[in-house]
C-alpha atoms as an extended CHARMM CRD file, in Angstrom:
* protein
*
       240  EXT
         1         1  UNK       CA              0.0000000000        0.0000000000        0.0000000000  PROA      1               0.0000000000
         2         2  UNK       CA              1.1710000000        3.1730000000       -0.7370000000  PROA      2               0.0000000000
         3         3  UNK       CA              2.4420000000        6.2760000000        1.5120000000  PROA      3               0.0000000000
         4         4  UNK       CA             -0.7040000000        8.3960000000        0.4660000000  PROA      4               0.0000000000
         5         5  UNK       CA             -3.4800000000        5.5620000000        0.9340000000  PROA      5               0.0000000000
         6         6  UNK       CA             -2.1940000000        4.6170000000        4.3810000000  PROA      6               0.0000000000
         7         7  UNK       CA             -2.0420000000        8.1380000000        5.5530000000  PROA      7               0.0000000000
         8         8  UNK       CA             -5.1610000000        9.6310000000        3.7710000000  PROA      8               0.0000000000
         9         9  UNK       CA             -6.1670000000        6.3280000000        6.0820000000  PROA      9               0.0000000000
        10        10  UNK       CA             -4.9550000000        7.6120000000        9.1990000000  PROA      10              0.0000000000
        11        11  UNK       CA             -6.6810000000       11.3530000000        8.1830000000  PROA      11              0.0000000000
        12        12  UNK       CA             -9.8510000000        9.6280000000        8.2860000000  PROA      12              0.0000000000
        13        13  UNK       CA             -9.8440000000        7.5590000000       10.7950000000  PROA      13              0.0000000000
        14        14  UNK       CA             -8.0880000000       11.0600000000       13.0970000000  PROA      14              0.0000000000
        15        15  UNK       CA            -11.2850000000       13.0370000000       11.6600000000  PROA      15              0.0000000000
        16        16  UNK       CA            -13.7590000000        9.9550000000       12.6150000000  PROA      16              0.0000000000
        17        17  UNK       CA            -12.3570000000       10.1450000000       15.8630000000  PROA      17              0.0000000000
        18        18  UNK       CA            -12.5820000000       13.8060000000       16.2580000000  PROA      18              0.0000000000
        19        19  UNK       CA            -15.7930000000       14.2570000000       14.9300000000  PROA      19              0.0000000000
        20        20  UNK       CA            -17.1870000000       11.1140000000       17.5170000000  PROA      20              0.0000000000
        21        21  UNK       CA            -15.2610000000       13.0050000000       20.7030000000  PROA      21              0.0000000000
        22        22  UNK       CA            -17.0090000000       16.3090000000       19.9520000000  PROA      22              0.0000000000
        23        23  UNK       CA            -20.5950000000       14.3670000000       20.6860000000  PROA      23              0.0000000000
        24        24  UNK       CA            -18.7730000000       12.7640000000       23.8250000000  PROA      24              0.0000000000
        25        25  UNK       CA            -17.0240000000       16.6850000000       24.8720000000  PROA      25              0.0000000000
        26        26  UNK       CA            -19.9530000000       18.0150000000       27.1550000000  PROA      26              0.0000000000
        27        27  UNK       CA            -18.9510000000       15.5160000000       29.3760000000  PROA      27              0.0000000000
        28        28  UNK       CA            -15.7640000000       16.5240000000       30.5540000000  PROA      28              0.0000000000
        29        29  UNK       CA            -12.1300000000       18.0150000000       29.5100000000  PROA      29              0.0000000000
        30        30  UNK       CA            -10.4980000000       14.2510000000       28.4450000000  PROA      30              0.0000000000
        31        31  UNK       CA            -13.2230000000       14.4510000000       25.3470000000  PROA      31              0.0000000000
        32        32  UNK       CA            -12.1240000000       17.9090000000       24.2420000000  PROA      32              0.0000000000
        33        33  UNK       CA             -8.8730000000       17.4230000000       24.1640000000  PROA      33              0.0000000000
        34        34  UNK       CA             -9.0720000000       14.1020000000       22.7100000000  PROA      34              0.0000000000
        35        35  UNK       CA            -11.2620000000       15.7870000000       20.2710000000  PROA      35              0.0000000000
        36        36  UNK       CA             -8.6840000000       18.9540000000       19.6830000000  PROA      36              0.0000000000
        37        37  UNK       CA             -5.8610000000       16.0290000000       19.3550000000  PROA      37              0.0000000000
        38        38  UNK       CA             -7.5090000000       13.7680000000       16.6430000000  PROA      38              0.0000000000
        39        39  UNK       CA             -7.9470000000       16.9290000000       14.8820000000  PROA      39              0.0000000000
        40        40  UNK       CA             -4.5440000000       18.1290000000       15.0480000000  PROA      40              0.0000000000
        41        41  UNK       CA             -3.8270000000       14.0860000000       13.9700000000  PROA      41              0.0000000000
        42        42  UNK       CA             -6.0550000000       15.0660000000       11.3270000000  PROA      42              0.0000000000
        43        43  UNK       CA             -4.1490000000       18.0520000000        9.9230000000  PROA      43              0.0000000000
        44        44  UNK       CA             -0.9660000000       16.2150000000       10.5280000000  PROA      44              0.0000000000
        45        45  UNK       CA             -2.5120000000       13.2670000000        7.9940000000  PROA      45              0.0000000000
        46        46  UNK       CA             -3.3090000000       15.3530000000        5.3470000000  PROA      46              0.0000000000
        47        47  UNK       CA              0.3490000000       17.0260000000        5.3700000000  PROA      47              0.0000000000
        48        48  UNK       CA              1.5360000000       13.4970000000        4.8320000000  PROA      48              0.0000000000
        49        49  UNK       CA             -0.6180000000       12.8400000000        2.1790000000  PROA      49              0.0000000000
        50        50  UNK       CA              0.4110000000       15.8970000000        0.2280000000  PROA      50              0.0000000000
        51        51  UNK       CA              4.1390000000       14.9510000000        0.7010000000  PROA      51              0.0000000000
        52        52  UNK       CA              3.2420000000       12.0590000000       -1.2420000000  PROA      52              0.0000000000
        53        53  UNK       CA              0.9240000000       12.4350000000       -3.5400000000  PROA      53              0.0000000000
        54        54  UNK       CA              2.9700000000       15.7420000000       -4.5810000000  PROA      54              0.0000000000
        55        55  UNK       CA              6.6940000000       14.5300000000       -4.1400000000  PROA      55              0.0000000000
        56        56  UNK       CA              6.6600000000       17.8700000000       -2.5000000000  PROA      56              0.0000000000
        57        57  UNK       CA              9.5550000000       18.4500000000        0.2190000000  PROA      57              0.0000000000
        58        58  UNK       CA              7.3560000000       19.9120000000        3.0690000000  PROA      58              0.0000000000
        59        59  UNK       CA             10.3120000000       19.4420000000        5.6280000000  PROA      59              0.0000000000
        60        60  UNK       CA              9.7160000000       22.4970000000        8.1380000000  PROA      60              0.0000000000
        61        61  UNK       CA              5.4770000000       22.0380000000        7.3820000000  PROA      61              0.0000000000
        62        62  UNK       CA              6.2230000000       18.6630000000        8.0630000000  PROA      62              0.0000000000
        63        63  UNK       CA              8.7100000000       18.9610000000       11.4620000000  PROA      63              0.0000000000
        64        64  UNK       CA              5.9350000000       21.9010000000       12.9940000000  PROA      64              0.0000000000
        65        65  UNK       CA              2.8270000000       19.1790000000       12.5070000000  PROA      65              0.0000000000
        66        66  UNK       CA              5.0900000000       16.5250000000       14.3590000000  PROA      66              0.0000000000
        67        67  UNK       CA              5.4030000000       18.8510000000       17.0990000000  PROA      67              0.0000000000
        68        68  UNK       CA              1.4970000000       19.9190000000       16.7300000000  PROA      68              0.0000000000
        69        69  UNK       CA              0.3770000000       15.9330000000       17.2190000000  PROA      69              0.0000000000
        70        70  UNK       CA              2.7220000000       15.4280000000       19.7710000000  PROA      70              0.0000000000
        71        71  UNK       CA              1.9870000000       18.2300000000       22.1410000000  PROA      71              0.0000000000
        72        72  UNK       CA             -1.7130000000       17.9100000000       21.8810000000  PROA      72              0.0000000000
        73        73  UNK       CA             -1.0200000000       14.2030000000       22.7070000000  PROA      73              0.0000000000
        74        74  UNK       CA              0.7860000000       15.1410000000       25.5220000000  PROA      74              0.0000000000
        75        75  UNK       CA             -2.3590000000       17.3120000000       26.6090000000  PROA      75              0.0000000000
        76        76  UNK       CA             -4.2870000000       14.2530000000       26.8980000000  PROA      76              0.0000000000
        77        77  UNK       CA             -1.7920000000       12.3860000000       28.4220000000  PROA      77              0.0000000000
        78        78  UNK       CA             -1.5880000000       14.9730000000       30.9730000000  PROA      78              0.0000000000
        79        79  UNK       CA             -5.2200000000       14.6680000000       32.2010000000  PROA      79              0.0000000000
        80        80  UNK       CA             -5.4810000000       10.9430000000       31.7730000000  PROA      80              0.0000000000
        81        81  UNK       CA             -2.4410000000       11.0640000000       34.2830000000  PROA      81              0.0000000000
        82        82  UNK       CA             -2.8820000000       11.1400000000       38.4770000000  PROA      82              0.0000000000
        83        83  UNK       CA             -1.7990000000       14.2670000000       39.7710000000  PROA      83              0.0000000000
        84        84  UNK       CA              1.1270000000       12.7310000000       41.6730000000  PROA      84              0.0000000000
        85        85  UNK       CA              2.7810000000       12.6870000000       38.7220000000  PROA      85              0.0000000000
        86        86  UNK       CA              6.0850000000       14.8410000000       39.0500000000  PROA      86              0.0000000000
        87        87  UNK       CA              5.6220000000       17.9840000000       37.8520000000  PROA      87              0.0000000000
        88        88  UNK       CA              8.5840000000       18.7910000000       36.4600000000  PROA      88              0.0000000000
        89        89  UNK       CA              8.3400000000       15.8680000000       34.7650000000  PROA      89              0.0000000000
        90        90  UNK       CA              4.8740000000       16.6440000000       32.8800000000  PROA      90              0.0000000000
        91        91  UNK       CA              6.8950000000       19.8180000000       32.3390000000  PROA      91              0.0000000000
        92        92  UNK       CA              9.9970000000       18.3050000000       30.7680000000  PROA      92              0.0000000000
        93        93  UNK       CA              7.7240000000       16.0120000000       28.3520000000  PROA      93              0.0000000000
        94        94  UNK       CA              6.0190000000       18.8520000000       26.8220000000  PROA      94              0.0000000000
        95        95  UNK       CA              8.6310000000       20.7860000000       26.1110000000  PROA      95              0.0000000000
        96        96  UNK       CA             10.5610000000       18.0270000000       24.4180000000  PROA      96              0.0000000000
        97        97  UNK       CA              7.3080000000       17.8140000000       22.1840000000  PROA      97              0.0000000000
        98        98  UNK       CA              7.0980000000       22.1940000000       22.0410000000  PROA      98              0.0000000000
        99        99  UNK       CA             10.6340000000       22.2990000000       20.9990000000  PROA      99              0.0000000000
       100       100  UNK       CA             10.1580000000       20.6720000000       16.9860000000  PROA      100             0.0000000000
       101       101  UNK       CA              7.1160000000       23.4000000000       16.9380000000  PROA      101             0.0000000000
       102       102  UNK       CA              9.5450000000       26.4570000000       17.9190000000  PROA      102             0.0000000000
       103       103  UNK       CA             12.4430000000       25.1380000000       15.9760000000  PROA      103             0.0000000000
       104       104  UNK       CA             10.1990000000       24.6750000000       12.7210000000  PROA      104             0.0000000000
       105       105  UNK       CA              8.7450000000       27.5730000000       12.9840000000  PROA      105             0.0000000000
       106       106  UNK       CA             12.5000000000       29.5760000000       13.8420000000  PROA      106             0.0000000000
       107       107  UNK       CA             13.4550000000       27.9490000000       10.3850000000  PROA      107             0.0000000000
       108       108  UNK       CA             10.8850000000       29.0000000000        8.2640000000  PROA      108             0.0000000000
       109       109  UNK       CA             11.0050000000       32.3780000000        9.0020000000  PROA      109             0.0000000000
       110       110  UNK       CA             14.9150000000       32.0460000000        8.8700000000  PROA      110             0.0000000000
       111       111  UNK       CA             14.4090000000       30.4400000000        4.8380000000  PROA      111             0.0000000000
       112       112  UNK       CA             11.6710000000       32.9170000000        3.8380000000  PROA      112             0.0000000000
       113       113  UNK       CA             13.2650000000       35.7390000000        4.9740000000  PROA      113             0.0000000000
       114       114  UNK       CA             16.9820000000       34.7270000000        4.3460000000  PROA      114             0.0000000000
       115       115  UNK       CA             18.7540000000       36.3530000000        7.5120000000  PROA      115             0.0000000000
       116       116  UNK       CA             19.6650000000       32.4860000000        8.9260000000  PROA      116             0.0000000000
       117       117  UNK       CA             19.7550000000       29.0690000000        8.0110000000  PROA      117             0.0000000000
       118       118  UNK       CA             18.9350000000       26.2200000000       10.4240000000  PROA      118             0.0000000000
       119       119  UNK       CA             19.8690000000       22.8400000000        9.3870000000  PROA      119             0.0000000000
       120       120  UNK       CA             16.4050000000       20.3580000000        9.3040000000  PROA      120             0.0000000000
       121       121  UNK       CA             17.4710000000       16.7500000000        7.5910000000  PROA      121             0.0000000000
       122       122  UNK       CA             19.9300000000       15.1280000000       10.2600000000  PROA      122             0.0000000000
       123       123  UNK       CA             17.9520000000       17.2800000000       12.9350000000  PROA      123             0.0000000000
       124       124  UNK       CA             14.4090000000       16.1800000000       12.0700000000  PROA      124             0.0000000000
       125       125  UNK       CA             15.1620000000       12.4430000000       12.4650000000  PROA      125             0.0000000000
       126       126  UNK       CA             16.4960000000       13.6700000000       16.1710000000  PROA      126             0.0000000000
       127       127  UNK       CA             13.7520000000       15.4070000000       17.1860000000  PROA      127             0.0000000000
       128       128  UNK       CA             11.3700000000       12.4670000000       15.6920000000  PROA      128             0.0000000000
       129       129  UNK       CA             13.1110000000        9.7600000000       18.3060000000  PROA      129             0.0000000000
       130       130  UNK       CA             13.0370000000       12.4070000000       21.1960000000  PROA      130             0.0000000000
       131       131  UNK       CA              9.6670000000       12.9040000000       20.6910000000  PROA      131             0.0000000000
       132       132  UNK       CA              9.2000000000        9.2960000000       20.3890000000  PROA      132             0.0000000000
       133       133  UNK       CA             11.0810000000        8.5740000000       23.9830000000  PROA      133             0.0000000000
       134       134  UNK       CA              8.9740000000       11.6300000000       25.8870000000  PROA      134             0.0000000000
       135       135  UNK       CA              5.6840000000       10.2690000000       24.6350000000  PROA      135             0.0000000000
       136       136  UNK       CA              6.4380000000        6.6240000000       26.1010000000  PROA      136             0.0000000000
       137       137  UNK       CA              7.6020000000        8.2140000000       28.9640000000  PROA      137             0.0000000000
       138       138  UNK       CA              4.4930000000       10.1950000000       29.6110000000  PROA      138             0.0000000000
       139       139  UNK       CA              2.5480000000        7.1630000000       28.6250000000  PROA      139             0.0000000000
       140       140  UNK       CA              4.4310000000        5.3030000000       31.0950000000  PROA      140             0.0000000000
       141       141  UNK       CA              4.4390000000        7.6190000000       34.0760000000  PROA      141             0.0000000000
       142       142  UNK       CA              0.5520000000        7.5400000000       33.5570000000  PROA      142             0.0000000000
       143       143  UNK       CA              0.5180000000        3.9500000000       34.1240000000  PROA      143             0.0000000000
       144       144  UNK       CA              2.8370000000        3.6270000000       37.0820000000  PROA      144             0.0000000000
       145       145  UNK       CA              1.1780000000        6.4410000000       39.1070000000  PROA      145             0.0000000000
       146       146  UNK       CA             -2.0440000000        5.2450000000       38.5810000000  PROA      146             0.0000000000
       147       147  UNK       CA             -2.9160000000        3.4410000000       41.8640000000  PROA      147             0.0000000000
       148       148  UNK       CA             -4.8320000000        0.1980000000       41.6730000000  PROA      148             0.0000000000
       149       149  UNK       CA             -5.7410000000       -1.6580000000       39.0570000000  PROA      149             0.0000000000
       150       150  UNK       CA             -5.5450000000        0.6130000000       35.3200000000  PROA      150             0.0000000000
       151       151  UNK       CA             -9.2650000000        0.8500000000       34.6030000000  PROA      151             0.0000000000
       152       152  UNK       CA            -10.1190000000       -0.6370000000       31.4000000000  PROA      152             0.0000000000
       153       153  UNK       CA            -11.2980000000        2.7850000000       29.6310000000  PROA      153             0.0000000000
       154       154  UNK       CA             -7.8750000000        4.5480000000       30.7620000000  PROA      154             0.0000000000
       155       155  UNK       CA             -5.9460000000        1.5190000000       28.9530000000  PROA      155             0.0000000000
       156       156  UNK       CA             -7.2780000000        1.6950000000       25.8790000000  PROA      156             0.0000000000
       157       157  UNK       CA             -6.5720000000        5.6310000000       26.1220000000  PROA      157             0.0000000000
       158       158  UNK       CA             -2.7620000000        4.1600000000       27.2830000000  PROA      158             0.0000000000
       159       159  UNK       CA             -2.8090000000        1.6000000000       24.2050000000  PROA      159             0.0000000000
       160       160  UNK       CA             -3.5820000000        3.7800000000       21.8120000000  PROA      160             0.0000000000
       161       161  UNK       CA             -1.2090000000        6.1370000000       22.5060000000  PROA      161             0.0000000000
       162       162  UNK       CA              1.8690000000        4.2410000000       23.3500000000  PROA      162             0.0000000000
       163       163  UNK       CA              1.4160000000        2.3280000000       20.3380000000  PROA      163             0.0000000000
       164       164  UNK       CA              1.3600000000        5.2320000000       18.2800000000  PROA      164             0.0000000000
       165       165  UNK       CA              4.9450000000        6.4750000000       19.9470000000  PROA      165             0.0000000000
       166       166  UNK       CA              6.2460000000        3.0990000000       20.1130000000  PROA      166             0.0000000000
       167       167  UNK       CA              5.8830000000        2.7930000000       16.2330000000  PROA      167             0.0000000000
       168       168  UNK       CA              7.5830000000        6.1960000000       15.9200000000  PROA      168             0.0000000000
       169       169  UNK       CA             10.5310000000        4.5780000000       18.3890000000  PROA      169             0.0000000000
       170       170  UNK       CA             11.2010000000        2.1610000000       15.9490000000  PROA      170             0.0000000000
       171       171  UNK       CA             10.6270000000        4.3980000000       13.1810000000  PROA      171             0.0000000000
       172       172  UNK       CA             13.0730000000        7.0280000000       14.5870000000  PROA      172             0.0000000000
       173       173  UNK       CA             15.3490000000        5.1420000000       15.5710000000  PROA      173             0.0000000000
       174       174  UNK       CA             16.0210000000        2.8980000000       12.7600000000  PROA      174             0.0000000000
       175       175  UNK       CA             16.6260000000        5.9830000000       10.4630000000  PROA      175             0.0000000000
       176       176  UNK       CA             18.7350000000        7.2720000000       13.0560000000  PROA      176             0.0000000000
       177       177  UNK       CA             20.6700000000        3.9600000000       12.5560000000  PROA      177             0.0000000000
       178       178  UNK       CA             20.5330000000        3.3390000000        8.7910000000  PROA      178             0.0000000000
       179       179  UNK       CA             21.2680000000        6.8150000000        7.8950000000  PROA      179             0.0000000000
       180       180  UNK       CA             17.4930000000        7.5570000000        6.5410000000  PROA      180             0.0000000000
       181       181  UNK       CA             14.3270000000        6.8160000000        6.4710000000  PROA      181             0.0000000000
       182       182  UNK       CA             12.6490000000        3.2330000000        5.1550000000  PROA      182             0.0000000000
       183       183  UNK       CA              9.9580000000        3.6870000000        2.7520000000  PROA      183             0.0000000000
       184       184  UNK       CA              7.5930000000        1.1520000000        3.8430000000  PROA      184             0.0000000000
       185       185  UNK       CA              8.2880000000        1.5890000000        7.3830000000  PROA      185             0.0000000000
       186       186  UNK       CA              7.3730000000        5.1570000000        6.8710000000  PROA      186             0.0000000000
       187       187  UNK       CA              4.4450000000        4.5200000000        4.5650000000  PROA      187             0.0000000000
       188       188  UNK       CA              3.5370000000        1.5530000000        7.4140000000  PROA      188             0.0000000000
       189       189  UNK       CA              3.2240000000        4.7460000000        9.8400000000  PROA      189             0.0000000000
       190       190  UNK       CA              0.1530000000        5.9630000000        8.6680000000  PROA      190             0.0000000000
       191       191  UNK       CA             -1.2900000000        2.9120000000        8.6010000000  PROA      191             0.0000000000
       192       192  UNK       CA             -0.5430000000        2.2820000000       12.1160000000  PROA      192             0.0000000000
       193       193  UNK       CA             -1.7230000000        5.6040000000       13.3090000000  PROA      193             0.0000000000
       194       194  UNK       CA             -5.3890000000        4.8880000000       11.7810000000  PROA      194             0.0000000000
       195       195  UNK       CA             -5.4200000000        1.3790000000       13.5690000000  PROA      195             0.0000000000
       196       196  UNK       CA             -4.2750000000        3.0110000000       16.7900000000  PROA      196             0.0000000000
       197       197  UNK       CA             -6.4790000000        5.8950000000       16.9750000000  PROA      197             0.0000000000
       198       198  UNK       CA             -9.3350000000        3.4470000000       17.7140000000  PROA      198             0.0000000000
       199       199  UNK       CA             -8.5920000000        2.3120000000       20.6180000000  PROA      199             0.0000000000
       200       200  UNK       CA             -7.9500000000        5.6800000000       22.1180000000  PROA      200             0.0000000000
       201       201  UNK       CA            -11.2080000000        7.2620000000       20.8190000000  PROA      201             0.0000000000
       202       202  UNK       CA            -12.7730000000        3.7470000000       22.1990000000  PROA      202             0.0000000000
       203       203  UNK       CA            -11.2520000000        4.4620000000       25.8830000000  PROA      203             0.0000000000
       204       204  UNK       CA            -12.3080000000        8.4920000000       25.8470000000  PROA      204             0.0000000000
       205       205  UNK       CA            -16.0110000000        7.2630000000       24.8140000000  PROA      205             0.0000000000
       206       206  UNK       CA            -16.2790000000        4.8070000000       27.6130000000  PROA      206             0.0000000000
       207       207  UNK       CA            -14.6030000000        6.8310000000       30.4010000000  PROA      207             0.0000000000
       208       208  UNK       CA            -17.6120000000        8.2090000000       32.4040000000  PROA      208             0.0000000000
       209       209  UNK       CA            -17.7250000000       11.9290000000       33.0990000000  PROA      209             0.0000000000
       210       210  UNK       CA            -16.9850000000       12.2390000000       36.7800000000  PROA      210             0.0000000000
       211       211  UNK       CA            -13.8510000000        9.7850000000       36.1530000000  PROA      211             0.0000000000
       212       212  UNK       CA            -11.7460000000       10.7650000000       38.7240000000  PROA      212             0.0000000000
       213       213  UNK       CA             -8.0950000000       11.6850000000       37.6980000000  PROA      213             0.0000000000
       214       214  UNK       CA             -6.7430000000       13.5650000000       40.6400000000  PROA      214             0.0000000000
       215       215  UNK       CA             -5.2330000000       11.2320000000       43.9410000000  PROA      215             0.0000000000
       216       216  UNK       CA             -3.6680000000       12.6140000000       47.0450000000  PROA      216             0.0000000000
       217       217  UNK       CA              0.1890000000       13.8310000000       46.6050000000  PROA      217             0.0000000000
       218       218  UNK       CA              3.1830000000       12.4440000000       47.3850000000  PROA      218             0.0000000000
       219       219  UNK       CA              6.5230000000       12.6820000000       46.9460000000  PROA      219             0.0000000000
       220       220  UNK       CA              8.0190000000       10.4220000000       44.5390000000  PROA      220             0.0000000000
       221       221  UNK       CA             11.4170000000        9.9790000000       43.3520000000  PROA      221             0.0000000000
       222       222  UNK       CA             11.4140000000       10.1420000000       39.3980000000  PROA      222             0.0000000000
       223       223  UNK       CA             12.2640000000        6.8050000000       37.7900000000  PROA      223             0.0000000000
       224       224  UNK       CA             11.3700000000        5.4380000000       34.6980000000  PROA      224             0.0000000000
       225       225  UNK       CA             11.6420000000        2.2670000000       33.4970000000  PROA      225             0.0000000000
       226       226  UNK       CA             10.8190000000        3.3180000000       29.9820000000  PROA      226             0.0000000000
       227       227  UNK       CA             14.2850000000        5.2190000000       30.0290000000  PROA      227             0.0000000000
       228       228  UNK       CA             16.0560000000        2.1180000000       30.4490000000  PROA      228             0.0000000000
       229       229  UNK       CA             13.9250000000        0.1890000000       27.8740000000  PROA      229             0.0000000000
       230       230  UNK       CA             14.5320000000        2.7050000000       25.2610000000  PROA      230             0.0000000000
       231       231  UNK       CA             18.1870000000        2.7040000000       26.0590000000  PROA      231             0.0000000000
       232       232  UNK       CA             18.6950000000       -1.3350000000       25.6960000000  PROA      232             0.0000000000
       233       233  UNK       CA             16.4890000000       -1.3850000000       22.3890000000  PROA      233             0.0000000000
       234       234  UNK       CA             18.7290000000        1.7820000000       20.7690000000  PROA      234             0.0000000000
       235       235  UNK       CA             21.4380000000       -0.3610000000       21.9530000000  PROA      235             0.0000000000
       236       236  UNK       CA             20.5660000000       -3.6910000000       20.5780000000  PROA      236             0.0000000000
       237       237  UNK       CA             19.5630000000       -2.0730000000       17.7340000000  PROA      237             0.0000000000
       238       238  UNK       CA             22.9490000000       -0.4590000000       17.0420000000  PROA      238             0.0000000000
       239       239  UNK       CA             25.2790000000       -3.6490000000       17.5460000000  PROA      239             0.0000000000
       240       240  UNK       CA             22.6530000000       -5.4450000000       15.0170000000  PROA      240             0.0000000000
C-alpha cells in the first residue's frame, strides 16, 4: 500500500475520531482534548498525504505538525495522568514535544526571509526519536502512578497512545541507525496511526464523566523504566 493511501487512512480515521469526541465533549475536559488532538492528527494526515501524492519536500510544514500531534497528545496524556505525577516531569515532556514546533517555525522564518539558516534533515530524524522517547515516557508515568488496578477505559486511552509512539521509536530510531528513512516503514506509519487511533477514541467514549483523575500527593522519586527500555532497544539495535 502506498504512503498516500495509508495516511489519507490515518486522516480519516483522526477526523472519525474527532468528529465522535465532539458528541462525547460536554462531558468533561479528556473528550475535548481528545477531540482537539484527533484533529490536530487530522491536519498532521493530510500534510503526509500531500508529501506524497505531490513529491513535495514539506520538511519544516512537516517537522511543525510533528510537534502539533505530539503536544496535543501530551495534553491528553496529561489529564489521563494522576496528579502525583512529578511535575517537572509533565513539564519536561512537553517541552521536548514544544521544541520541533519552535524550531520549525524559527526555520521557516529564517528560509523565507533569508537572515539564517537552520539545518532540518539530520535534525528532524532527532527530534522524531526524542519525541518518540517523551511520549512513552508520559505514557508510562501515567501507568505507574495510577494506583490500583488501570481501569479498562484509561488503557485503551494508554494503548492507543503508546502504540502510536512506540511505532515512531522504531521508526526514529532505525533511520537514526541506517542513515534515513525506510519507505515502507514510513508509509507503514500511517497505517498504524489509523489502527491506533481506535482504541484511544474507544477508551475516551467509555470513560464516564466524573472519572476521577486527581489522587492525594506524594513525593516520589522520578524513575522510569521506559528510560532504560529505550536505552537497551537503541542499543541492541545499534550492535545489530
Amino acid at each position: 500500500m502506498s504512503a498516500a493511501l495509508n495516511y489519507s487512512l490515518a486522516a480519516a480515521a483522526a477526523l472519525g475520531a474527532a468528529v465522535a469526541l465532539l458528541f462525547k465533549s460536554r462531558n468533561g475536559d479528556i473528550a475535548r482534548r481528545a477531540a482537539a488532538g484527533a484533529g490536530v492528527s487530522t491536519l498532521w494526515a493530510l500534510v503526509l498525504v500531500g508529501q506524497a501524492v505531490f513529491s513535495t519536500r514539506l520538511g519544516w510544514v512537516m517537522l511543525l505538525f510533528e510537534g502539533l500531534r505530539y503536544s496535543s497528545w501530551m495534553i491528553v496524556i496529561r489529564v489521563l495522568a494522576p496528579a502525583n505525577v512529578p511535575e517537572w516531569s509533565r513539564r519536561l515532556c512537553l517541552g521536548v514535544c514544544v521544541t520541533p514546533v519552535l524550531y520549525a517555525i524559527a526555520g521557516w522564518v529564517g528560509g523565507f526571509t533569508s537572515w539564517w539558516q537552520l539545518p532540518l534533515d539530520g535534525v528532524f530524524g532527532i527530534l522524531g526519536l526524542a519525541l518518540a522517547i517523551a511520549g512513552l515516557v508520559a505514557t508510562e508515568q501515567a501507568v505507574r502512578f495510577t494506583p490500583g488496578i488501570l481501569p479498562a477505559p484509561l488503557r485503551l486511552c494508554l494503548v492507543g497512545l503508546g502504540g502510536m509512539f512506540a511505532y515512531d521509536l522504531f521508526l526514529f530510531s532505525e533511520a537514526q541507525l541506517l542513515g534515513g528513512f525506510d519507505v515502507e516503514t514510513w508509509s507503514l506509519r500511517g497505517l498504524c496511526a489509523a489502527a491506533l487511533i481506535v482504541p484511544l477514541t474507544v477508551g475516551v467514549w467509555r470513560m464516564p464523566a466524573s472519572e476521577p483523575r486527581t489522587y492525594v500527593s506524594r513525593y516520589v522519586v522520578f524513575y522510569s523504566s521506559a528510560f532504560v527500555a529505550v536505552g537497551i532497544y537503541l542499543s541492541l539495535m545499534a550492535v545489530g
